[in-house]
Backbone as JSON, one array per atom type, in Angstrom:
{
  "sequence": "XXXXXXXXXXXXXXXXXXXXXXXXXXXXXXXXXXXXXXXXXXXXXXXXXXXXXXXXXXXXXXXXXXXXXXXXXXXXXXXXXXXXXXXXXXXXXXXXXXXXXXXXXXXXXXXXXXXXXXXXXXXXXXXXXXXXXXXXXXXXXXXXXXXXXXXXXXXXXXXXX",
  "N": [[0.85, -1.19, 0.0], [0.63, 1.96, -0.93], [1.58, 4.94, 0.86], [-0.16, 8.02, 1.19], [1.82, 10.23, 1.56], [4.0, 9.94, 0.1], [2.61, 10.0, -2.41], [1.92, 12.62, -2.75], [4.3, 14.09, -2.02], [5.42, 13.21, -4.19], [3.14, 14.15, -6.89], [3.42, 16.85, -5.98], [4.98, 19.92, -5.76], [7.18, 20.25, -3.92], [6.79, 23.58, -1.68], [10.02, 25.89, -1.23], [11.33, 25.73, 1.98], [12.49, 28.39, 2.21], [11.78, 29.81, 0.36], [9.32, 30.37, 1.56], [9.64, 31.65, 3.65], [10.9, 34.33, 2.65], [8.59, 35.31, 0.85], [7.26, 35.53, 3.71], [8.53, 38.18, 4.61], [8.45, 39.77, 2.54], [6.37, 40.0, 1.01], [3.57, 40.15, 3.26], [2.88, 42.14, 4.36], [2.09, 43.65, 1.94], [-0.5, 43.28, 0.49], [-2.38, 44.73, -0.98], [-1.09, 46.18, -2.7], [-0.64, 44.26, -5.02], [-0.86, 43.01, -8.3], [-3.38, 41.25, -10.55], [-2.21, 39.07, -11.22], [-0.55, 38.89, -9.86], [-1.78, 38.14, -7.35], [-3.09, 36.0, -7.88], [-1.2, 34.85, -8.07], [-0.13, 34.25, -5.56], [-2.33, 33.37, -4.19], [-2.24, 31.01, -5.34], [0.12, 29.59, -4.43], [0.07, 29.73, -1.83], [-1.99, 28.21, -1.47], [-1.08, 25.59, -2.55], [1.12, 25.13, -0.69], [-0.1, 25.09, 2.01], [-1.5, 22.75, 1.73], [0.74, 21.51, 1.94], [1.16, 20.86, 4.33], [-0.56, 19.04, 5.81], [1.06, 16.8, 5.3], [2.85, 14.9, 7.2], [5.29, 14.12, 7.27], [6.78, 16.51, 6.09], [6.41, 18.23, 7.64], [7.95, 17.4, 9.75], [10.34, 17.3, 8.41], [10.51, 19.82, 8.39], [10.55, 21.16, 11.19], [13.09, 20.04, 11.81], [14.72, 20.85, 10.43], [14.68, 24.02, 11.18], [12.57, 25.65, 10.93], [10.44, 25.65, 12.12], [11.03, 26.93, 14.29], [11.57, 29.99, 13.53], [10.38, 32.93, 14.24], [9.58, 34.59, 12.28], [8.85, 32.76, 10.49], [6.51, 31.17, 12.34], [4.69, 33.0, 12.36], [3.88, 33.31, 9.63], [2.67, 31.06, 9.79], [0.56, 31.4, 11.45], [-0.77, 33.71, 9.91], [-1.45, 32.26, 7.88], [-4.25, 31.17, 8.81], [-6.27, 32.26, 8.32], [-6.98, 30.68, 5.91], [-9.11, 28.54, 6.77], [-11.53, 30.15, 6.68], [-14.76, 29.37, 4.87], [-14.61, 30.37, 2.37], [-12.59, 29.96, 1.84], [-11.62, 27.53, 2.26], [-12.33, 26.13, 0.46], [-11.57, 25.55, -1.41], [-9.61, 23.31, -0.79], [-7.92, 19.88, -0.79], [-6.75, 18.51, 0.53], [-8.08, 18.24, 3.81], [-7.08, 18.0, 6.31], [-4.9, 19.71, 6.33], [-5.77, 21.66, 7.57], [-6.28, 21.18, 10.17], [-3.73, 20.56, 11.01], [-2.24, 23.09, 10.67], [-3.69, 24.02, 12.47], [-2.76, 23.37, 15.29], [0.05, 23.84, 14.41], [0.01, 26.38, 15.33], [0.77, 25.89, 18.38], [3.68, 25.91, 20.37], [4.5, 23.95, 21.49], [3.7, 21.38, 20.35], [4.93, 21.94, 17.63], [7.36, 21.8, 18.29], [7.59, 19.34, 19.09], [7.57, 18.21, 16.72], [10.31, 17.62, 15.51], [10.93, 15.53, 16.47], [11.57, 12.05, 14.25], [9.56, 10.08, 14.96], [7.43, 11.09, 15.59], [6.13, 12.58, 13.45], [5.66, 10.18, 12.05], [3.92, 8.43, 13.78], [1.5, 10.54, 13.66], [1.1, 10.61, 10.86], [0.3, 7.07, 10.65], [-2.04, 7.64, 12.05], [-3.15, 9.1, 10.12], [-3.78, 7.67, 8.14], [-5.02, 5.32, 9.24], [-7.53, 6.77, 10.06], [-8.22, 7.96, 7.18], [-8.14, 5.31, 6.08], [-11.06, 3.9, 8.0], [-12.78, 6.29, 7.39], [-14.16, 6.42, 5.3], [-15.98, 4.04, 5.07], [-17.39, 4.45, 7.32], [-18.36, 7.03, 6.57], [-20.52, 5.92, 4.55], [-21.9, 4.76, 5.93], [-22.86, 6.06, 7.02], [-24.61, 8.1, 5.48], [-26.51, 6.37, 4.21], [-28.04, 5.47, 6.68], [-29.1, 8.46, 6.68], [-30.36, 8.53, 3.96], [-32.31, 6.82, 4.48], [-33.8, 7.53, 6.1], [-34.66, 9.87, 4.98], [-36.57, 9.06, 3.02], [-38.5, 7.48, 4.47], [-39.23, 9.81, 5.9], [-40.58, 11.45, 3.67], [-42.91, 9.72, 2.98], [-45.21, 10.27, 5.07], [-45.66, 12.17, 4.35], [-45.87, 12.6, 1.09], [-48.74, 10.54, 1.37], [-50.56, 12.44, 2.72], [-50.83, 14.3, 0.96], [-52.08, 13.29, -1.02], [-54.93, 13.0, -0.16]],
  "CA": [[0.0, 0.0, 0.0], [1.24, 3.44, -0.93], [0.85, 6.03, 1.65], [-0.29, 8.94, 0.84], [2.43, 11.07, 1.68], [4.66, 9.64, -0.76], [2.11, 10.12, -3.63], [1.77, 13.65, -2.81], [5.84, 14.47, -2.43], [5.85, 12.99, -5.86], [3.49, 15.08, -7.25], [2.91, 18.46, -5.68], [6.05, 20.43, -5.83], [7.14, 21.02, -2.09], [7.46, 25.15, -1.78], [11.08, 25.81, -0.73], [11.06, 26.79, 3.3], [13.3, 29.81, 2.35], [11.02, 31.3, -0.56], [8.3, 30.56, 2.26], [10.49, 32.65, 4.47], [10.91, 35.27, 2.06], [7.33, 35.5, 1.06], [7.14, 36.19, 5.1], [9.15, 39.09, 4.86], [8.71, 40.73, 1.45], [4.61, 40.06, 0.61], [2.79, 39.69, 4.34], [2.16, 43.63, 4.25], [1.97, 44.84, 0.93], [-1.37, 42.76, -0.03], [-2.92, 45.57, -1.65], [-0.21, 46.46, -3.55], [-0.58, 43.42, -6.08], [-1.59, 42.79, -9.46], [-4.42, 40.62, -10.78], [-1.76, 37.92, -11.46], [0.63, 38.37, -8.5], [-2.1, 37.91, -6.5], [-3.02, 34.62, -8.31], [0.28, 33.52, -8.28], [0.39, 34.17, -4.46], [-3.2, 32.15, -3.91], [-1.68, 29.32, -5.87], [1.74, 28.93, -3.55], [-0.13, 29.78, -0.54], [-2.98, 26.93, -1.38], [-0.47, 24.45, -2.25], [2.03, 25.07, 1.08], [-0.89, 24.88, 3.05], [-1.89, 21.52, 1.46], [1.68, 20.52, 2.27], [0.98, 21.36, 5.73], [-1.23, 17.95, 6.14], [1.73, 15.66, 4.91], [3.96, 14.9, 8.77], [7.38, 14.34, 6.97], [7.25, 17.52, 5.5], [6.31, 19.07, 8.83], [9.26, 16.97, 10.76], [11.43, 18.19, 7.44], [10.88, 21.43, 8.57], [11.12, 20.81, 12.29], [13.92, 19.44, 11.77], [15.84, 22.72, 10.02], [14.56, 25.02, 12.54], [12.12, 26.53, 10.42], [9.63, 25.79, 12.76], [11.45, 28.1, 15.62], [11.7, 30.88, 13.19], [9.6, 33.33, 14.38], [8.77, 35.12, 10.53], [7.93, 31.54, 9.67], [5.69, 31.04, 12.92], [4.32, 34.28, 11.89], [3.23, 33.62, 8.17], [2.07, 30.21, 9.97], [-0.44, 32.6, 12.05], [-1.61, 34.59, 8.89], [-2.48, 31.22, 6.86], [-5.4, 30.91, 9.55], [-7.17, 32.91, 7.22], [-7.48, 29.59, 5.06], [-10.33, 27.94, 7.85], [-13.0, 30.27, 6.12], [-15.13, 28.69, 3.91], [-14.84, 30.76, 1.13], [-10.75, 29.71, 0.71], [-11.17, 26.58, 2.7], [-13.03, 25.02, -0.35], [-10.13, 25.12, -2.61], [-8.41, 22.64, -0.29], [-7.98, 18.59, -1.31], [-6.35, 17.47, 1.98], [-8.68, 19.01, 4.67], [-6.41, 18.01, 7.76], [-3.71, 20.55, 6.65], [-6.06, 23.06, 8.7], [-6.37, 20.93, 11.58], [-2.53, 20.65, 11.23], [-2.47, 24.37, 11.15], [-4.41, 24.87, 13.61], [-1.66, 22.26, 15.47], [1.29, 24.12, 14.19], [-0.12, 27.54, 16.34], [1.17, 25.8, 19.44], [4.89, 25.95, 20.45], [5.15, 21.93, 22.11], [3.58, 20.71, 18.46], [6.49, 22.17, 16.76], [8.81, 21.14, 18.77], [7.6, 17.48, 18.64], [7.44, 17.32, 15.41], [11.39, 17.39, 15.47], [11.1, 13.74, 16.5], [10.47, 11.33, 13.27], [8.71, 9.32, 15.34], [6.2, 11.93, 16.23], [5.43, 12.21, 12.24], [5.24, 8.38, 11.87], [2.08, 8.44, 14.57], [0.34, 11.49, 12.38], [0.95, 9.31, 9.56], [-0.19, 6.05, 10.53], [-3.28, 7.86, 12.57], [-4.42, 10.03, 9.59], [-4.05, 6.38, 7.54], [-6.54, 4.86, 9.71], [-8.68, 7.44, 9.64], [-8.73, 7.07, 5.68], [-9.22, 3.53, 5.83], [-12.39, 3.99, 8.33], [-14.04, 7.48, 6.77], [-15.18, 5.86, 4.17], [-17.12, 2.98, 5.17], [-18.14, 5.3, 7.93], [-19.49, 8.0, 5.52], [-20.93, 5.34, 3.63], [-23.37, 4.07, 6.94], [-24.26, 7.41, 7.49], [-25.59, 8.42, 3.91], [-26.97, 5.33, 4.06], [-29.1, 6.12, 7.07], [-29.54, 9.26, 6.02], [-31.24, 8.61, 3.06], [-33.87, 5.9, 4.91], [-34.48, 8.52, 7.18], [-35.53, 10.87, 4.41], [-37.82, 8.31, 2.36], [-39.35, 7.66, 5.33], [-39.79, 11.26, 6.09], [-41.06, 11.79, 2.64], [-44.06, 8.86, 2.94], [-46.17, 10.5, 4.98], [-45.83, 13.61, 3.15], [-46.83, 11.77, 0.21], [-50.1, 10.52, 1.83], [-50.85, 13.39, 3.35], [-51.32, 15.4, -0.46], [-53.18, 12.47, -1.88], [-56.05, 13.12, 0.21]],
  "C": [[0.88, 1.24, 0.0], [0.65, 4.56, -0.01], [1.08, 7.69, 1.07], [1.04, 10.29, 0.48], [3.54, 11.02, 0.43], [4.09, 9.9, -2.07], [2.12, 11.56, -3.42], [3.26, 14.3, -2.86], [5.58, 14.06, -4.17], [5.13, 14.08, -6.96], [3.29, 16.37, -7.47], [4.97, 18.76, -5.4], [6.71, 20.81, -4.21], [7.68, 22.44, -2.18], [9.27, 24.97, -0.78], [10.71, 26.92, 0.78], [11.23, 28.34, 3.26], [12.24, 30.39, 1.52], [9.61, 31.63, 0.7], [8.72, 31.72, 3.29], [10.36, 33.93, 4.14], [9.64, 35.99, 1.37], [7.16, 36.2, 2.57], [7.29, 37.44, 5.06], [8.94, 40.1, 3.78], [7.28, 40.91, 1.28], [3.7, 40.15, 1.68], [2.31, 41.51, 4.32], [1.62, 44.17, 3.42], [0.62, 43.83, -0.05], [-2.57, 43.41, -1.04], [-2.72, 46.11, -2.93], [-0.11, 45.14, -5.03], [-1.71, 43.33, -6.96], [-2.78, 41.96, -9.18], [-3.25, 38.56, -10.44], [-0.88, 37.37, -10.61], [-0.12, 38.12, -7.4], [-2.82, 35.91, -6.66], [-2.18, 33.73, -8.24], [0.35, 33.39, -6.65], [-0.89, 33.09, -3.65], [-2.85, 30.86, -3.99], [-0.72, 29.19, -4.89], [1.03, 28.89, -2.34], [-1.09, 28.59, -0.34], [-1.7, 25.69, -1.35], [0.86, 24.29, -0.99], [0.94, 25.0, 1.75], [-1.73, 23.8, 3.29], [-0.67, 20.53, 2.0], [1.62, 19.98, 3.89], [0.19, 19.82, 6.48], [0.19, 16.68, 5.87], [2.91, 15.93, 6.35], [5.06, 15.02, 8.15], [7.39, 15.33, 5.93], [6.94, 18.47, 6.76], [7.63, 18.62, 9.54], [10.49, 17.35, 9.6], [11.53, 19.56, 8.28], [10.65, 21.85, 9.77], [12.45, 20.71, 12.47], [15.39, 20.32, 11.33], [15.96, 23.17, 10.05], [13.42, 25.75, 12.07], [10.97, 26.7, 11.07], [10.16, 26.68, 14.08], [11.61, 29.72, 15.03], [10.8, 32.12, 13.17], [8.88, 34.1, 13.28], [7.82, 33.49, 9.79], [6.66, 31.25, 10.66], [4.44, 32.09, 12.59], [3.38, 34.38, 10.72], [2.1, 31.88, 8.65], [0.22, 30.77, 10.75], [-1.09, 32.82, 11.03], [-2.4, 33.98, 8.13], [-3.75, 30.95, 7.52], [-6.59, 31.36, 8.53], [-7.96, 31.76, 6.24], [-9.12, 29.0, 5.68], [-11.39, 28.95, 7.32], [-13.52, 29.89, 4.92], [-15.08, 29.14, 2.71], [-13.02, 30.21, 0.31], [-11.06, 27.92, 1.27], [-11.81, 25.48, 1.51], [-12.03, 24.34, -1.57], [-9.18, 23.83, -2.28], [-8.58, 20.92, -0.76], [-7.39, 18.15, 0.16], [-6.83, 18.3, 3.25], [-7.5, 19.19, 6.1], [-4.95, 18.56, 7.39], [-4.33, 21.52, 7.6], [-5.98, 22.41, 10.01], [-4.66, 20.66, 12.1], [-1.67, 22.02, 11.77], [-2.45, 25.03, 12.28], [-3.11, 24.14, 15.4], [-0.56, 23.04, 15.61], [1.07, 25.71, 15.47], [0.33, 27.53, 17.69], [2.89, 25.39, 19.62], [5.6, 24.33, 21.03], [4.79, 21.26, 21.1], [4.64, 21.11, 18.23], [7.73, 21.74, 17.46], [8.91, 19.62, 19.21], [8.18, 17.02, 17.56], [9.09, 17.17, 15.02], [11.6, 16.14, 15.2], [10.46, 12.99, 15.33], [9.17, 10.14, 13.96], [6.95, 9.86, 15.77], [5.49, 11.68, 15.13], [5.28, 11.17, 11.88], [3.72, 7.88, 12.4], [1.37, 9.25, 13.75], [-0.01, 10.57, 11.54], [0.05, 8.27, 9.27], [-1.77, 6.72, 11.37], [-4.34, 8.51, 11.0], [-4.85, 8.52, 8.31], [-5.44, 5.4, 7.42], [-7.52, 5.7, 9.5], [-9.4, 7.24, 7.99], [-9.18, 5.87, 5.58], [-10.79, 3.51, 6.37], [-13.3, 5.11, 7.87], [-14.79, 6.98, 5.88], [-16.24, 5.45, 3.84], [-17.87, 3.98, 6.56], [-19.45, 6.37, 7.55], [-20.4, 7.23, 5.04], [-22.49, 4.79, 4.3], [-24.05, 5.24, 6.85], [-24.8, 7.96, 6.51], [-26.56, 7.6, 3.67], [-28.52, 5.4, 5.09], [-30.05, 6.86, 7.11], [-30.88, 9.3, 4.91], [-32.76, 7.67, 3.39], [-34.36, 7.2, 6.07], [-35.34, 9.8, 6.46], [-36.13, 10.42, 3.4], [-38.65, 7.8, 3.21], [-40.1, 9.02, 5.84], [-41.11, 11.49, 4.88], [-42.53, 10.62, 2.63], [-45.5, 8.95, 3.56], [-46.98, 11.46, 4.66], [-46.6, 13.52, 1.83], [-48.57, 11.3, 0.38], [-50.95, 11.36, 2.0], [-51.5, 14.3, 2.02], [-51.67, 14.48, -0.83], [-54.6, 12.01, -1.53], [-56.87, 14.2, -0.16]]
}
């Protein structure tokens, strides 16, 4: 079985920490100040780093090279919060980069995630989870829908009198 993380290194581009850095420092103020296309181009990098944000061994990568102690990087980690409203959060394909996010805002997370062993548990937890959402989702739609053809029956009756 291929885990995820490995299909996604392969093939989403991982942003480089430093341009993420430098983004920090050069674009975090001047949001006004951009084009039509520099602001497109800055949606696009900021959606896909914030997708990376769900994959652990790219979080214990960057644990691991300090970039998580860097307070400009803690900083632009802060500002991505912005993602969690629904109007950006729809763009996203791996939902549990926000709850990673939301994760990374605390100073004993980041300094776990140093340990590979820390990202190995993420890993194999968000695994399971995939394996069981599924068939999970699958009962409850399932319910769902007897619960609203039943609903609907005596509704039915009810206008054929």
């Amino acid at each position: 079985m291929v885990s995820w993380p490995a299909v996604l290194a392969s093939k989403l581009p991982l942003p480089s920490p430093k341009s993420i850095v430098m983004l920090c420092y050069s674009n975090l103020f001047c949001v006004s100040n951009f084009t039509e296309e520099q602001a497109r181009n800055r949606f696009q990098s900021e959606l896909e780093f914030i997708q990376c944000l769900a994959n652990p061994n790219y979080l214990n990568f960057l644990a691991q090279r300090g970039y998580l102690r860097e307070k400009p990087f803690v900083n632009y980690l802060k500002y991505l919060l912005y993602w969690k409203e629904p109007e950006y959060a729809k763009f996203l394909k791996y939902p549990h980069c926000l709850h990673m996010l939301e994760l990374l805002q605390y100073e004993h997370f980041r300094k776990e995630l140093v340990n590979a062993q820390c990202a190995k548990f993420i890993d194999e937890q968000q695994l399971l989870h995939w394996q069981h959402y599924s068939r999970k989702r699958t009962r409850l739609q399932q319910a769902l829908a007897e619960q609203q053809q039943q609903q609907q029956l005596p509704h039915g009756n009810a206008t054929a009198k």
